[in-house]
C-alpha positions as CSV (number, residue, x, y, z in Angstrom):
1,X,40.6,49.7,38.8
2,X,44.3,50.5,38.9
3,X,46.1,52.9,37.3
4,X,49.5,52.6,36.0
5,X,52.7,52.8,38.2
6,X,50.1,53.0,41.2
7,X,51.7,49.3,42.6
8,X,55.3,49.1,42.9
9,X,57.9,46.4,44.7
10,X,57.5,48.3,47.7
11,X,53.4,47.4,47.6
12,X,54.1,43.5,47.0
13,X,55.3,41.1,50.3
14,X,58.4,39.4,49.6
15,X,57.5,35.9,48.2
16,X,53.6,37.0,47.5
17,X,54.0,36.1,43.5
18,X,55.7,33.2,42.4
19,X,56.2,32.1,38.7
20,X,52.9,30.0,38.4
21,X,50.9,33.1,39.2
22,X,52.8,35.0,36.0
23,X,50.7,34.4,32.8
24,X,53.6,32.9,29.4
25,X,54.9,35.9,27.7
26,X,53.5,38.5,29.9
27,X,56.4,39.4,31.2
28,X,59.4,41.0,28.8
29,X,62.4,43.1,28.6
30,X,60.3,46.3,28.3
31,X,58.2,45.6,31.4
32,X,61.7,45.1,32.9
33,X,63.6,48.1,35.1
34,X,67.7,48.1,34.1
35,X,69.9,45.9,36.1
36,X,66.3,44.3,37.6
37,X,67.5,40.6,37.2
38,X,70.8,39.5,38.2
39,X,72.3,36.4,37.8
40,X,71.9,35.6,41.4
41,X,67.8,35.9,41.2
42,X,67.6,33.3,38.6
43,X,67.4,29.5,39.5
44,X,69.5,26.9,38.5
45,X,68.1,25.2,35.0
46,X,64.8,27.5,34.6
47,X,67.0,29.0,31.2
48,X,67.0,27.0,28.7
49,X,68.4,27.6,25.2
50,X,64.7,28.0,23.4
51,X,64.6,31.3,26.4
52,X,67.3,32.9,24.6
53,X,66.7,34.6,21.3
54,X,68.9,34.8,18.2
55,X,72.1,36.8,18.9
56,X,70.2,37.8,22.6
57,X,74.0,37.6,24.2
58,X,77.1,39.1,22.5
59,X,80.5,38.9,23.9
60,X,80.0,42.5,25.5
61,X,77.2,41.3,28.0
62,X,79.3,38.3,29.4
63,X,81.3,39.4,32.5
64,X,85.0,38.4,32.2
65,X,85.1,34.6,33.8
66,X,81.4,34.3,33.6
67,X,82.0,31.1,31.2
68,X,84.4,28.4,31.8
69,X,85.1,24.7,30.0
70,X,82.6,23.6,32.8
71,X,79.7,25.5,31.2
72,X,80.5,24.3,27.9
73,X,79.3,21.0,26.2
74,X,81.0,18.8,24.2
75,X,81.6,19.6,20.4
76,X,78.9,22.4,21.1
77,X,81.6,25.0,20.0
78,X,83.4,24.7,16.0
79,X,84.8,27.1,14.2
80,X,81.6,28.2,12.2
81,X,80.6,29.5,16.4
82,X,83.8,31.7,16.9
83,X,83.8,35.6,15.1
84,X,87.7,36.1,13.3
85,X,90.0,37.2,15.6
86,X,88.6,36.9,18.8
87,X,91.0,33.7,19.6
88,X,94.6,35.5,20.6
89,X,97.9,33.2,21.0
90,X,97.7,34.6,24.6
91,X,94.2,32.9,25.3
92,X,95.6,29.3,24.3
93,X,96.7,27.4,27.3
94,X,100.6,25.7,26.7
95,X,100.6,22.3,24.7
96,X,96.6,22.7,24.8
97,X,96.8,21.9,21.2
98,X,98.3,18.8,19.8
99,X,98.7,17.4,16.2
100,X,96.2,14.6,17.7
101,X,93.5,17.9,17.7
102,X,94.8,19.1,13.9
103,X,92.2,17.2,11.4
104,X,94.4,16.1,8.3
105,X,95.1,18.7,5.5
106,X,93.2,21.7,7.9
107,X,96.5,23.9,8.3
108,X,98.7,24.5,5.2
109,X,101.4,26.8,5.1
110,X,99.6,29.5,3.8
111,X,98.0,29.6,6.9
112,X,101.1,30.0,8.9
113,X,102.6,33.2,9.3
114,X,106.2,34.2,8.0
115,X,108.6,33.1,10.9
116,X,106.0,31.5,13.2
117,X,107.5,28.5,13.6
118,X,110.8,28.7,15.4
């Protein structure tokens, strides 16, 4: 019989349990010590989107650069994705928006601010 807390990391050999020995679901965050997975432990493609729960990741728990165009799929982002106000001028790269990008009749100068447009 064993008691609670009377195996810990330093009891297991490195590589002794592997993810097919882990029962589904019987691991979660509460059975989880802080900081206890890092980016670095998980494998390439073992998270998928069905992994990660509603509103799981917020803006606060992605590390500055963690997420560039190359992580990002095509027409997965529209504006119902992005929270008012978290877009500044100063995060728009130059001439990385074109009228070619502007769908007809989306902007209208109510929308433009009082001496924007030199």
């Amino acid at each position: 019989h064993i008691t609670s807390s009377s195996i810990n990391s330093s009891h297991i050999i490195a590589g002794a349990v592997s993810s097919e020995k882990i029962a589904y679901s019987s691991v979660n965050s509460s059975h989880l010590a802080h900081n206890a997975v890092m980016s670095y432990n998980i494998l390439d493609g073992t998270i998928s989107t069905r992994d990660i729960a509603d509103n799981a990741i917020t803006g606060m728990l992605i590390a500055p650069a963690a997420v560039s165009i190359t992580h990002i799929a095509y027409d997965s982002v529209n504006s119902s994705h992005i929270v008012d106000g978290t877009i500044a001028t100063a995060d728009i790269s130059t001439s990385a928006i074109t009228g070619s990008l502007i769908a007809d009749g989306t902007i209208t100068s109510s929308d433009i601010a009082p001496d924007a447009i030199n």
